[in-house]
N, C-alpha and C positions, 0 to 999 in steps of 0.2 A: 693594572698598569697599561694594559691595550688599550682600551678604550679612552685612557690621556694620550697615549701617543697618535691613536688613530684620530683625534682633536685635532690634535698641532699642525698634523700633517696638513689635515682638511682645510687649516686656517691658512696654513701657508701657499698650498695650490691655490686659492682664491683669493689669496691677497689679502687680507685684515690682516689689520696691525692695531696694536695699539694706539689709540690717538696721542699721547705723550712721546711717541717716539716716531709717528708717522710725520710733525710737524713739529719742526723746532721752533722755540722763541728766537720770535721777531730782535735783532740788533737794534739799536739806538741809532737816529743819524744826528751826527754833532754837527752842526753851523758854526765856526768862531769868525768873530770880527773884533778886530782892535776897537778902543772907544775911551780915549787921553788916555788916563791913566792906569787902563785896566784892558785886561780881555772879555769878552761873554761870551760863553759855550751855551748856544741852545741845543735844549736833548728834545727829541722827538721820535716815533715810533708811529707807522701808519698815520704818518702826516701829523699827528697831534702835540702839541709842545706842552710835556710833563717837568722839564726843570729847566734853570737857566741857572747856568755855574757862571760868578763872578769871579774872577783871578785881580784884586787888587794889586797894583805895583808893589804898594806898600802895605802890609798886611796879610791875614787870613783866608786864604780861599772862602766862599760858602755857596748856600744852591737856594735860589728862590724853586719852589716846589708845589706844584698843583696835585693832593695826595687823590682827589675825588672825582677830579673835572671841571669844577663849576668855577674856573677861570681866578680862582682867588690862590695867590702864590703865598706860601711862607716862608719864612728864612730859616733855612738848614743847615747848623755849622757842625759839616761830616764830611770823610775823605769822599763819600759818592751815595749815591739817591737809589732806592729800587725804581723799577720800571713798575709803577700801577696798574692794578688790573686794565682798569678804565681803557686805557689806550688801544686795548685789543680788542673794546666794542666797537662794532661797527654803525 
C-alpha cells in the first residue's frame, strides 16, 4: 500500500492530473435571432456551428444537426443535440 500512496503523492507535488479532470468540456455558444415566425438558436463550440434549433411560433421545436462535420445538417425532432466529437478538433 506504500508504494500507491508514495505514487499519488509524487503525482500530486508535480502536478499530473488526469486529462478528464484537468480540462473540462468546452460550453456551447448559442446565437438567437428572431426570423418572422420563428427563432434560430445556433449552437457552436470552438467556433464551429454543430446544430441550429428552430423554435416555430406555431409548432414543434427541432435542431438541424451536423453529426460529422461535413456541413450536411439533419433534422432532429429531440428536446436538445449532443455536442460531436468533431468540434473539439482542431
Amino acid at each position: 500500500m506504500a508504494p500507491l500512496t508514495s505514487l499519488l503523492v509524487a503525482l500530486l507535488i508535480t502536478g499530473a492530473a488526469l486529462p478528464a479532470l484537468a480540462q473540462p468540456a468546452e460550453q456551447p455558444s448559442i446565437t438567437s435571432q428572431q426570423d418572422g415566425q420563428r427563432t434560430i438558436d445556433e449552437c457552436r463550440v470552438n467556433g464551429k456551428l454543430y446544430a441550429i434549433r428552430i423554435v416555430p411560433a406555431n409548432g414543434k421545436p427541432y435542431f438541424l444537426y451536423d453529426d460529422n462535420g461535413d456541413g450536411d445538417f439533419t433534422r432532429v425532432e429531440a428536446p436538445s443535440v449532443a455536442v460531436p466529437a468533431w468540434v473539439g478538433q482542431k
